[in-house]
Each structure stands twice: as C-alpha cells, then as structure tokens.
C-alpha positions as CSV (number, residue, x, y, z in Angstrom):
1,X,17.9,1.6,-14.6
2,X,18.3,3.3,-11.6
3,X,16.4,2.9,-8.6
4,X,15.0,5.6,-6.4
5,X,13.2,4.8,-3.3
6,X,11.4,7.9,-1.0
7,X,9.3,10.7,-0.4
8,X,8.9,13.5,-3.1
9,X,9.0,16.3,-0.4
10,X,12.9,14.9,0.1
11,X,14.9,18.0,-1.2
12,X,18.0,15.7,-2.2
13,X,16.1,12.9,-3.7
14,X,14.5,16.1,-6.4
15,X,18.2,17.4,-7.0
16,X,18.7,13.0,-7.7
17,X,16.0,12.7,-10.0
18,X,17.0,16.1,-12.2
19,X,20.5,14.4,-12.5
20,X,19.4,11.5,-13.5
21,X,16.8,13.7,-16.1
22,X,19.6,16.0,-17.2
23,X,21.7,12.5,-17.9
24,X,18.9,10.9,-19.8
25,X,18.9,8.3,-17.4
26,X,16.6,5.4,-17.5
27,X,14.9,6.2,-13.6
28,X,12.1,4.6,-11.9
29,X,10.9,6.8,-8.7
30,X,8.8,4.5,-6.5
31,X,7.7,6.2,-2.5
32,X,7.7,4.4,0.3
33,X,4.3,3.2,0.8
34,X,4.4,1.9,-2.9
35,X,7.8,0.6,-2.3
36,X,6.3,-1.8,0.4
37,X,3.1,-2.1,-0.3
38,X,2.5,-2.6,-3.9
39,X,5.9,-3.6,-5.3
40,X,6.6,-7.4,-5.6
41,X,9.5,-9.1,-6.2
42,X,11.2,-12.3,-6.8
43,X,14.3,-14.4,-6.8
44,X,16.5,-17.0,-6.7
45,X,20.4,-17.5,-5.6
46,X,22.1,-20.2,-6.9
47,X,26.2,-19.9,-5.7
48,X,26.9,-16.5,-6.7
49,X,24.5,-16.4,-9.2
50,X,21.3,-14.3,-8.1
51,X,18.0,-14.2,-11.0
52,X,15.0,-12.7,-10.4
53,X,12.8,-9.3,-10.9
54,X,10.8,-6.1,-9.4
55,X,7.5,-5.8,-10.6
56,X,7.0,-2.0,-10.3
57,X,3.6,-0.4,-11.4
58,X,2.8,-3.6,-13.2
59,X,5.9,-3.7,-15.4
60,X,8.8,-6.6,-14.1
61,X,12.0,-5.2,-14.1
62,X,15.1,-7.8,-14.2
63,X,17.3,-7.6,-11.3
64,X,20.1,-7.5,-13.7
65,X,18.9,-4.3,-15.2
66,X,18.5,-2.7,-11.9
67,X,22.7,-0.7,-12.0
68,X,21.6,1.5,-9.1
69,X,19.5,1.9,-6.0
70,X,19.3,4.6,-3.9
71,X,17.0,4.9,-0.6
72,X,15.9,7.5,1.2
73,X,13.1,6.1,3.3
74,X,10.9,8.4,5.7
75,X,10.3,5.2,7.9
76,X,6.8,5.8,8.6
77,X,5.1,2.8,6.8
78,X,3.0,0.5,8.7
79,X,1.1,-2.5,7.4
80,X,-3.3,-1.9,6.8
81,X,-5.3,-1.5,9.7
82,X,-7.3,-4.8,8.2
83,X,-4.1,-6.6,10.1
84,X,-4.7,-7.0,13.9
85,X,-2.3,-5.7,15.5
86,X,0.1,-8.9,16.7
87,X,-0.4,-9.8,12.2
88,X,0.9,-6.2,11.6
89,X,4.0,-6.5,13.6
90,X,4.4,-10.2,11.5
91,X,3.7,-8.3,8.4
92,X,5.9,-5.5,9.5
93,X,9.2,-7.6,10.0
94,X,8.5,-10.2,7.3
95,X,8.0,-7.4,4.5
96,X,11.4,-5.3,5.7
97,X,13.6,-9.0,6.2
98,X,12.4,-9.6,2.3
99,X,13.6,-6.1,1.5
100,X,17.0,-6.4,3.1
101,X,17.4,-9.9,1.5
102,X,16.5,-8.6,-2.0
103,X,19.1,-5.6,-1.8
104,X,21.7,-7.5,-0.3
105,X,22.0,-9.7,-3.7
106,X,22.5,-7.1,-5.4
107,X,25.2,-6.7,-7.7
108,X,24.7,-2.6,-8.2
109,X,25.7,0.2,-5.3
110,X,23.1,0.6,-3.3
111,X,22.7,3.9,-1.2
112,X,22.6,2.9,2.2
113,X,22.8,-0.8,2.0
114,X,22.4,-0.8,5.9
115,X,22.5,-3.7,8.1
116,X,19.8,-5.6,9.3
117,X,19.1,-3.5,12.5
118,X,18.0,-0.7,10.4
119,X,15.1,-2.7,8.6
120,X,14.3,-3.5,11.7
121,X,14.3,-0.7,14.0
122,X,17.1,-1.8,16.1
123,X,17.1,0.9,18.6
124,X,21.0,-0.3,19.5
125,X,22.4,0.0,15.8
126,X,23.2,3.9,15.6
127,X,24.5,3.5,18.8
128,X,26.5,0.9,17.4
129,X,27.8,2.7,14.6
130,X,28.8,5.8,16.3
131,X,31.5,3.5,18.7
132,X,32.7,1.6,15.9
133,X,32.9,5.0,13.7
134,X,34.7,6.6,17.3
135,X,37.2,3.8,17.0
136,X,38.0,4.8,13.3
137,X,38.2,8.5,14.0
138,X,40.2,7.8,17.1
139,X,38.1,9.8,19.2
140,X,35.6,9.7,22.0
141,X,32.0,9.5,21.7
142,X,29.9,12.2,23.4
143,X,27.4,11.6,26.1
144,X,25.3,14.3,25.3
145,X,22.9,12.6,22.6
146,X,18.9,13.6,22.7
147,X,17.0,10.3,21.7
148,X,16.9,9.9,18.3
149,X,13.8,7.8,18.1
150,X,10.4,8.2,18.4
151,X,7.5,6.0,19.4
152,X,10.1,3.2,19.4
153,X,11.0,3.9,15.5
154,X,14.2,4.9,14.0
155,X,13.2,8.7,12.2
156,X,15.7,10.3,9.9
157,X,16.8,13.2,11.2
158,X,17.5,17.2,9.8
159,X,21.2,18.8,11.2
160,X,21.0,19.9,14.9
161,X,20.5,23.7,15.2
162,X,22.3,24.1,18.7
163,X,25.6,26.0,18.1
164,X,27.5,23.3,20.5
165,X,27.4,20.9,17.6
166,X,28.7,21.0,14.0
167,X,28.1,18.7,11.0
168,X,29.7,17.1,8.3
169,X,28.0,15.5,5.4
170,X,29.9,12.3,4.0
171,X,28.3,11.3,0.1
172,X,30.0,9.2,-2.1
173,X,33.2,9.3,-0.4
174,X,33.5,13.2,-0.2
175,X,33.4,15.3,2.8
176,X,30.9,17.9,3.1
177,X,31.0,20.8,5.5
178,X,27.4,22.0,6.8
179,X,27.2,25.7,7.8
180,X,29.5,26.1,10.8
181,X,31.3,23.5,10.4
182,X,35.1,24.6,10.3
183,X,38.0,23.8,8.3
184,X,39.6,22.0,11.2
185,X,37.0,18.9,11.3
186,X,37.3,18.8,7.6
187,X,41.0,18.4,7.7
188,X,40.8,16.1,10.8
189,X,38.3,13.6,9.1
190,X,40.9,13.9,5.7
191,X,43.5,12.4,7.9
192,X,41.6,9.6,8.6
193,X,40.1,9.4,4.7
194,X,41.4,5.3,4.2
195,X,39.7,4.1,7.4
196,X,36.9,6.5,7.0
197,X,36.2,4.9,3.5
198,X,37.2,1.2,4.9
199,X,34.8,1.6,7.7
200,X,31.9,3.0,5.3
201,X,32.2,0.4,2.7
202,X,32.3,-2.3,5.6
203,X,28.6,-1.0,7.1
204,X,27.1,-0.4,3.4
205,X,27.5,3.7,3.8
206,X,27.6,6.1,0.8
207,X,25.3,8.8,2.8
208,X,25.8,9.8,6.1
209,X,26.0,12.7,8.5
210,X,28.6,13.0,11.0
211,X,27.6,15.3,13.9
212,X,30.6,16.4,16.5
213,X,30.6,18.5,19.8
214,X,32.1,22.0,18.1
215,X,35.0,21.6,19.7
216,X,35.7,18.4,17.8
217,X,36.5,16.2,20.2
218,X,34.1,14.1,20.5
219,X,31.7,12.4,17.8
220,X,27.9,12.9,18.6
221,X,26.0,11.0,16.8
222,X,25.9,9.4,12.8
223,X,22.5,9.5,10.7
224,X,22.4,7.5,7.5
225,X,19.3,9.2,6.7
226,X,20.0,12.7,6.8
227,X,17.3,14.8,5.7
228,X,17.9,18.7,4.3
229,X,15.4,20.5,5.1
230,X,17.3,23.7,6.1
231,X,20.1,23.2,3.9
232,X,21.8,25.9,1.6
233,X,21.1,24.6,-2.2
234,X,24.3,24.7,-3.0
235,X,25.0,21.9,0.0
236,X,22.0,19.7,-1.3
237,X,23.4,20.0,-4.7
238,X,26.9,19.2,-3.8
239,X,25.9,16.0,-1.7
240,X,23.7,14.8,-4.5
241,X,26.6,15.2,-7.0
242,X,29.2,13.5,-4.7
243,X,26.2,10.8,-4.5
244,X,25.6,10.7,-8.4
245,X,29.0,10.3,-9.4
246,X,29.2,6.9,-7.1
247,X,26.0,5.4,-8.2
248,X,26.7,6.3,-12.1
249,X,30.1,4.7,-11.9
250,X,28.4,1.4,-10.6
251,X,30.8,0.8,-7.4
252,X,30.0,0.9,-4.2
253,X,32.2,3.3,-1.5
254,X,35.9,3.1,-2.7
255,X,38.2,2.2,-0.1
C-alpha cells in the first residue's frame, strides 16, 4: 500500500494518485486534517524490529504493508478550539513528535522524511539546509531571501516569479528545470550529482526545489514542499514520474 498524505487541490499529488490508478496500485489518500486528527496509530520497536499499525478510516493497516509514503502537507493544521490555547500548543507538538517518530521506523521511502525541525516549525532548519546544501554545491548562499514564513509557521511555497531567480526541481534523484531556468545550472548541479544525492539521502530528501540568483552563483533558498501552482503540465508530470519511479522501486534517494 502506498501512502499519500495532503490536500486534493495539490496539482502533483492528483498526477501521484493517477499513477498509482493507472498502475493498479493499492493507495490510501488521507488530507491533512484527517492525517492528524483522526488517524491513530501504534507501535512498538524492539532492536531493529519495529510492529505496529495505522488505523485509517476505521480500517488498521500493518506498518509492514505500508511500501510507500509520500507527504505533501499544507501545514495549516491546528488542534480544536475546545483546547485552550497553552493545551493546543501541547497538543500541537506532541501530535507532530508522534508523527515524526512513526515515519522514522519506517522501513519504506518516505517522501520527505524531514528532520525534526520541520514537524516542528523550526524557523532555523531551511536556513540550515540551504548552508549545508551551499557547501555541497560549492557555492555561496544569497542574502537576498524574502521570509519564508508566516505567522511563525513554515508554508510551502510556489516558484518565485521575479526574473533575478531561476529554479530547479530535484524528484527522485532527477533534475528538473522550471521555465527559465537554463542549461548551464542543469549541467552545473550534474557535476555535483554524487554529493547532491549523498547530501539528499543524508536529510531524508526525494522532493525539493532548488532556487538560485539567475546568474547561478549563488543558491537562494531550498523548499522541500514545493507547490505547482503555476507549473506547465508537462513539468508536474515529469516531477511526479521522477517521484513515482523512487517510491515504486521501494528505496529511498540512491546515492
């Protein structure tokens, strides 16, 4: 069974789930608010060994039948207003440190299996990522980067549209070039392909978007929830192939 966690409105999560129809492909769709609000789980880790289940829509899946999770979470859920406000923040932390514990003992690829300061809004962990991914690339990082937050939350993010910036799309080890994006990054980040892959199977990434000043320089910023809003079909269909092919094959990023 494969695992797909988001919002319907996601373009690339509707191109996932017609794969995965086309393919006959046992799937079970679950959005966000469902995902943490009405989806329990359970398990236990003994050495290496990890037992346990979802129970999704009233039906208990085994974690062993679970060969492939991808999320694509808006971010936006927020525990009942029945909490007070200092029980909603307990809720809040408790119900996404469960969630990251869960995934992490999972023996399938999971699509972003991101580190702990994602769950938990760690405004520092893009930040983070983009100097460590610098390092890699052997470039600078640029200090022209709009917040990427709002209201103290971590948001996924569409493409930028300002010309100064172009994009690359990273899925299941491929590169992707977004409109305007020239051959030259794309051959620069090929040159780098072995650390690139090292570095995203090391932070958990299958899906990512790579945003450079256009004169390539410098790296910009790194989303791990790119959304596609704007993006030519044939890109979104591309990126969800790329992604497919990694899940199906049950490995994680190949380095």
């Amino acid at each position: 069974m494969l695992l797909i966690c988001g919002s319907s409105d996601d373009r690339l999560i509707a191109e996932l789930l017609r794969s995965c129809e086309e393919a006959e492909r046992t799937t079970r769709y679950v959005d966000e608010s469902t995902l943490f609000g009405n989806t329990s789980f359970a398990f236990e880790r003994n050495g290496r060994d990890t037992r346990g289940f979802l129970e999704i829509s009233g039906q208990k899946v085994p974690l062993e039948a679970v060969q492939g999770a991808i999320l694509r979470l808006p971010r936006t859920w927020w525990p009942p207003a029945e909490f007070d406000l200092q029980d909603q923040m307990f809720v809040y932390h408790e119900t996404m440190a469960s969630w990251f514990a869960l995934l992490d003992v999972l023996e399938c690829p999971v699509i972003n299996r991101c580190s702990l300061g994602w769950w938990l809004q760690d405004l520092g962990y893009p930040f983070e990522l983009r100097a460590s991914l610098a390092d890699v690339l052997d470039i600078e990082v640029s200090s022209e980067v709009e917040s990427p937050w709002e209201g103290g939350r971590l948001l996924p993010t569409n493409r930028p549209e300002e010309g100064s910036v172009v994009s690359v799309y990273r899925s299941g080890g491929c590169s992707f070039a977004a409109p305007g994006c020239g051959l030259l990054t794309i051959a620069r980040l090929a040159q780098y392909e072995p650390a690139l892959s090292l570095w995203e199977q090391y932070n958990g990434i299958g899906l990512s978007r790579l945003d450079f000043e256009s004169s390539g320089s410098r790296l910009r910023w790194v989303e791990v929830s790119p959304q596609f809003e704007n993006e030519p079909v044939e890109l979104v269909r591309n990126v969800a192939s790329a992604l497919w092919k990694q899940v199906a094959s049950g490995r994680e990023v190949a380095a």
